[in-house]
N, C-alpha and C positions, 0 to 999 in steps of 0.2 A: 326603144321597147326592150324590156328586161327578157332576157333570154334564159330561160332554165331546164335541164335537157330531160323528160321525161325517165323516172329510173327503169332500172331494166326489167326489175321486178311488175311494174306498171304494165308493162310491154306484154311481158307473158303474159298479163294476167287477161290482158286484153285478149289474148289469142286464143287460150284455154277456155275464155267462156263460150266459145261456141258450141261446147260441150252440155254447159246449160241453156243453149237456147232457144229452147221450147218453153222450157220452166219459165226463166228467166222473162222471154217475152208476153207471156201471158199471165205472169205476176204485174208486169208491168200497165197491164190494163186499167188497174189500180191507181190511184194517185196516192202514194204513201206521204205522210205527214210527221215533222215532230209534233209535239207539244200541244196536238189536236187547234193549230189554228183556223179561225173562220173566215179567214179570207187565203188564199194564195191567189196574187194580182198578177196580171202579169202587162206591163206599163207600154203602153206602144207596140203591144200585142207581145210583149217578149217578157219572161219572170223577171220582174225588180232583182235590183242586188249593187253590189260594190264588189264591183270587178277590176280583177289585173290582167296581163298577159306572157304566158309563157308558149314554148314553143316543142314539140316532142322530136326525141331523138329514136328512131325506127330501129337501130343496129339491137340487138338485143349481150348482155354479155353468157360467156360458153357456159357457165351454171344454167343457164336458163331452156338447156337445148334439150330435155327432158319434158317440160311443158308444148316446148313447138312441137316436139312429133306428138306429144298425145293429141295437141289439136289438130294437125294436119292427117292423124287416124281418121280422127271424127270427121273431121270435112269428106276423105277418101270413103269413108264407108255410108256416110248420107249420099254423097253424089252418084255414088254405085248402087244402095238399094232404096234409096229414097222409089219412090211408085210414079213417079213422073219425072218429067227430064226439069234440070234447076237450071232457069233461062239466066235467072239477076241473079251473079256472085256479089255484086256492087252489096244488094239489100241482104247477101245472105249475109255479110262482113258487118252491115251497118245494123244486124239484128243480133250478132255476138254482142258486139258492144254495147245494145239498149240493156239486153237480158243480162248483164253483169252491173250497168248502172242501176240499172234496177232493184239489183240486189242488196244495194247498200242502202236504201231506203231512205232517200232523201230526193224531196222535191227539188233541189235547186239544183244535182250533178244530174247530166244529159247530153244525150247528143247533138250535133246541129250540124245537119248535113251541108253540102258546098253553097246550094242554093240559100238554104235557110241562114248559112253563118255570112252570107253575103246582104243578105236583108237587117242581120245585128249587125255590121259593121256600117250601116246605110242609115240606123237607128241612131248610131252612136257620134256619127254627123249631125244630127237633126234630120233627117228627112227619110219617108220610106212611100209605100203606094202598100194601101188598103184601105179599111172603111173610117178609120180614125176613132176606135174606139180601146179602152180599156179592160180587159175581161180577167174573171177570178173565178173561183172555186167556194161556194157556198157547202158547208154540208148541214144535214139536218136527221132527225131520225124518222123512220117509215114502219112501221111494222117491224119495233126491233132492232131495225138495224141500221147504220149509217149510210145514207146515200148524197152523194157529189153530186150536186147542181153546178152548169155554167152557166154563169153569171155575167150581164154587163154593171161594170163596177163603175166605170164614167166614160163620157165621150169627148171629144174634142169641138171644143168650139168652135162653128161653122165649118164643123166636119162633114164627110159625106152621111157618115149612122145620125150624126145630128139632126140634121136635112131630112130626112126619113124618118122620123120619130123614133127611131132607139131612145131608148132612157136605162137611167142608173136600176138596175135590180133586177131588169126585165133578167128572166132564165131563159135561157137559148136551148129548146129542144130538138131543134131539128134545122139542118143548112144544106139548101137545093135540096128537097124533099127527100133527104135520108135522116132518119132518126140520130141523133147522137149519144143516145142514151148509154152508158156505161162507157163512154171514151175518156181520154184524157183531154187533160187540156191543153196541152201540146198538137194534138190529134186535130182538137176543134181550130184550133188557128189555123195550124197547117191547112185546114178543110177553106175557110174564110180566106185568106190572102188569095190573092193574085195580082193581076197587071191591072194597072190605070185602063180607063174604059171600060172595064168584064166587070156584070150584072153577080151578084150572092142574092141568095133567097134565103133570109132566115127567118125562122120559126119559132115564134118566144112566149111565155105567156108571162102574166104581171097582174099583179095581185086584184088589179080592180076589174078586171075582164074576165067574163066569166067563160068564151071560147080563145084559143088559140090565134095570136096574130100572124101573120105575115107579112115580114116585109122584103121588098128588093132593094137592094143598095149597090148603086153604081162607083166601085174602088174608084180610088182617085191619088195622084198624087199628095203628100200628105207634109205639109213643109212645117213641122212642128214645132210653134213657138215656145223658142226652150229659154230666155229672157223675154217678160214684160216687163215696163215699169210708167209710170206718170207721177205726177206730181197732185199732191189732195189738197184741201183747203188747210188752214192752220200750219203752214209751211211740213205736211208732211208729207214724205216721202215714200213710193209704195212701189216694191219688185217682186214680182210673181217669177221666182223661179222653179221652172216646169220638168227639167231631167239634167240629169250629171255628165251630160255626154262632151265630147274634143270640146266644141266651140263653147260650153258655159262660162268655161274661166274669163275669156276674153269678154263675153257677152256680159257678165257679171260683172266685171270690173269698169267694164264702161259706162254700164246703167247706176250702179251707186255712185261712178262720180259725176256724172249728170246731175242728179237728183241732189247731191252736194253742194255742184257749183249753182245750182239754182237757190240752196238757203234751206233745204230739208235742215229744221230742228229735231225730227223724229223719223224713223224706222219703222216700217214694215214689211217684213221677209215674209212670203208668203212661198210654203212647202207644201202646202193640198196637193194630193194625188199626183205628187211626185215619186214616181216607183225605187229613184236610184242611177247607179250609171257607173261611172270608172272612178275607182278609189282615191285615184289623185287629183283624179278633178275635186271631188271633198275635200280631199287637207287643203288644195291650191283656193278653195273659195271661204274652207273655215277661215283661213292664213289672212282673208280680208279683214275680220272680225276681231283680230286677236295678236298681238304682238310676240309672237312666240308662244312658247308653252304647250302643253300637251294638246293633239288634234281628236287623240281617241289612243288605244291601246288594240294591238296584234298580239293571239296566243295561236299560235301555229302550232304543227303536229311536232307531238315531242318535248315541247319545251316547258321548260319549268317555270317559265314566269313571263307574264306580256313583255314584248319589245313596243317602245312609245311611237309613237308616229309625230312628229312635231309640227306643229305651225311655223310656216315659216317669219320672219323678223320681214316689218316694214308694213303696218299697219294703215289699213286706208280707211276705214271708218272710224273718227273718233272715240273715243274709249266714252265721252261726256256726251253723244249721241242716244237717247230713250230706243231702245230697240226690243220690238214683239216680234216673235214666231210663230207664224200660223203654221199649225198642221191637222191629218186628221186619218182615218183609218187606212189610206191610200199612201200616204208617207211613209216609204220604206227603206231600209237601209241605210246606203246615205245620206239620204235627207233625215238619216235619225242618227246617222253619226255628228252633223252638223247642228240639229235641233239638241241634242242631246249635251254635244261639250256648251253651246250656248247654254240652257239650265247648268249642268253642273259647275260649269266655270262661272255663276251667275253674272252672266252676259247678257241674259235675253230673257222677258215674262214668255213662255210658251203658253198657247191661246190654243181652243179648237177643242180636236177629240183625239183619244190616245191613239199613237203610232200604229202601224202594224205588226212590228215584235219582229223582226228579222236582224242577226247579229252575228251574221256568218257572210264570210267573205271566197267570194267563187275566182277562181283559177280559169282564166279562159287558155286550153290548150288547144293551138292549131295541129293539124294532121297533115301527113303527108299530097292527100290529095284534096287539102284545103277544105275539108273539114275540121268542125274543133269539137271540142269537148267541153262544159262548164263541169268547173271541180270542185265543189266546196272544201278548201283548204285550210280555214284558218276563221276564229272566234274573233270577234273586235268586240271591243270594252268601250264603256263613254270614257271621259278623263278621271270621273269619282272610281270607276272602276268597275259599273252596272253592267251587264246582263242585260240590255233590254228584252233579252229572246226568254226569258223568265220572269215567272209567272207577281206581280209588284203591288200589292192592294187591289186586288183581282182581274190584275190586266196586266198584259204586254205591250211592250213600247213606252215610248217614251208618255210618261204622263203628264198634262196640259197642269200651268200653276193656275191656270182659268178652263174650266172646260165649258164648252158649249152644246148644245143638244143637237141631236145627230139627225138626218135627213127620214123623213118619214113619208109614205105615199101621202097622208092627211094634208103635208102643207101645199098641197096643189103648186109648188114649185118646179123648174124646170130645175137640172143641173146648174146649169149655169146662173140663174135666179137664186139658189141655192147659197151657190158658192159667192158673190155680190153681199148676199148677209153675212157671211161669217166674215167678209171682208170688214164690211161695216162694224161688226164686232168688235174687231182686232182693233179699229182705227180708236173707237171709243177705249179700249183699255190702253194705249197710248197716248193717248190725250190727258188720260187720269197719271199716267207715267212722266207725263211732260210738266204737268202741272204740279207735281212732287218735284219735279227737278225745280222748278223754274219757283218752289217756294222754300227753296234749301233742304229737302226732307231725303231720308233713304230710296233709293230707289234698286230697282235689279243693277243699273250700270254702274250704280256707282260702287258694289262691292269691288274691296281692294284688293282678293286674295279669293282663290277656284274654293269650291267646295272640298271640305277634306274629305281625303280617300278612304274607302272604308275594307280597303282590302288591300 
């Protein structure tokens, strides 16, 4: 794990906002946004992203000893005339910190307390305990003015929310009979989670019901298949890979040579409502795809020009292999740093519906008392040198060279019924891919050279 020592400047800054944290915490009630996106997903109940890991250094240096007593003013003079006695210094510590991240206005830098960063690191194994469903941030206008809906964005198949009739859209108003109206989404999970066995009551409504549902949902151990794959008719080959976490690279690597050693002449990657996961797990799965060569591009704070990120050498899927990528509004991130060099290096027809537009890479910094921090540190690039988090023939994300129509209450499909046809989709535009290969014509794999850079 990459060690980098938080700077001291950080340190203070940390301390000093206690100073705004009134402001600070009830700004944050809010869920700020760039770029006004309509969805913020958050994948296995946690926000998508392509994460790293660094670790903070507490010491602070002697320039910085002007900030600590001013904060340690403010704490001495709340704890003195605050109007009641302050039982949690833990929550007054951990309410500096929101009320500063806050402040920078950005959905993806946050806290995550000991418990909660112990349920990301449980994520990022494959497995956690709750209802197994995906939730986002819908907004809409009311009377003027913008309001955030939560949202279930998808559920896991023969999940617990499954089991119970959660569905994709349903708006979550209320869980165990408190209203959730004007919380974050951070707040609403936090409220949702608990231990395997413990009953949620949530309260949703959906567009076809004219009163208020409710349902209860028994958490449950949640063993999240983060590789699938089989074998389709027409010798083709199909892997649903479901999040970027430790075990994908291995999972990944096994399932395409499976489907190899069985005589797959074609590819289907399949990225649906893939939120994201650990940065290196991306280049270590693009590096499948690609014999070297750019994986995506790094513009960190400061610097004048992206550092590349490479694919590594030793290629397991043949280059002369027909290969489509599915994606669709729930593909974030990493799955669109991977969707993404595939188009511009034209490696892959991308299928489905445009990405979700996220192009920033978060910092996960652990704390001294094992808590961390996500940091949004640093811009990624595709290989052409795109932007996806900007705004491209009126959409963000990665855009499909086939796109397909998006989920609507009318098709009386389930999620999973849903996502089965766009499956079917994909297979049919590699079959058309195969059938150019297989009659000597151009195809996407056969380009011999990435898309040129335009920047």
């Amino acid at each position: 794990m990459r060690k980098q020592l938080l700077s001291p400047s950080m340190a203070a800054g940390m301390l000093i906002a206690l100073v705004a944290f009134v402001a600070g915490t009830f700004a944050g009630q809010q869920l700020h946004r760039e770029d006004m996106l309509r969805w913020v997903a958050e994948v296995a109940q946690l926000v998508p992203g392509a994460y790293s890991y660094d670790r903070a250094e507490s010491t602070p240096a002697p320039t910085d000893l002007q900030p600590i007593v001013t904060f340690w003013e403010a704490r001495k003079e709340l704890q003195r005339r605050f109007y009641r006695p302050i039982e949690d210094e833990e929550e007054l510590t951990y309410g500096a910190i929101r009320g500063m991240l806050a402040a920078l206005k950005d959905p993806y830098t946050r806290l995550m307390e000991p418990e909660e960063f112990t349920m990301f690191e449980e994520e990022n194994e494959g497995n956690f305990e709750g209802i197994g469903a995906m939730l986002g941030v819908r907004e809409r206008e009311e009377h003027g003015e913008t309001v955030m809906d939560i949202v279930v964005q998808s559920v896991i198949e023969d999940g617990p929310a499954e089991k119970r009739g959660l569905r994709p859209k349903d708006v979550i108003i209320g869980v165990d009979d408190v209203s959730v109206e004007g919380w974050r989404l951070d707040q609403v999970v936090d409220r949702i989670r608990g231990k395997q066995g413990t009953t949620v009551k949530l309260t949703i409504t959906r567009e076809e019901a004219k009163d208020p549902v409710e349902i209860p949902i028994v958490r449950d151990r949640i063993e999240y298949p983060v590789v699938e794959h089989e074998m389709r008719d027409g010798k083709i080959g199909y892997v649903w890979l479901r999040q970027f976490s430790r075990p994908a690279t291995i999972k990944m690597r096994a399932a395409l040579k499976d489907l190899l050693d069985q005589g797959a002449k074609g590819l289907v990657l399949d990225l649906s409502s893939n939120g994201g996961g650990l940065l290196d797990t991306a280049v270590e799965i693009e590096s499948m795809f690609f014999d070297g060569g750019p994986a995506a591009y790094i513009l960190e704070k400061g610097a004048q020009e992206p550092e590349v990120l490479d694919a590594a050498p030793g290629l397991l899927v043949p280059a002369d292999i027909p290969l489509v990528c599915l994606i669709n509004g729930s593909s974030a991130s990493a799955s669109e740093i991977l969707a993404g060099a595939l188009q511009d290096r034209q490696r892959a027809r991308i299928v489905g519906q445009h990405s979700f537009g996220k192009s920033k890479v978060q910092t996960i910094v652990q704390l001294g008392d094992d808590s961390a921090m996500l940091i949004t540190t640093a811009l990624w690039l595709t290989p052409g040198k795109h932007d996806i988090g900007e705004v491209r023939s009126g959409k963000v994300g990665v855009i499909p060279d086939v796109e397909f129509p998006d989920w609507t209450p009318e098709t009386k499909l389930t999620g999973g019924e849903w996502h089965d046809q766009q499956v079917d989709k994909a297979i049919d535009v590699l079959k058309q891919e195969m059938a150019k290969a297989a009659a000597g014509g151009e195809t996407r794999h056969s380009a011999a050279r990435p898309a040129p850079l335009d920047g």
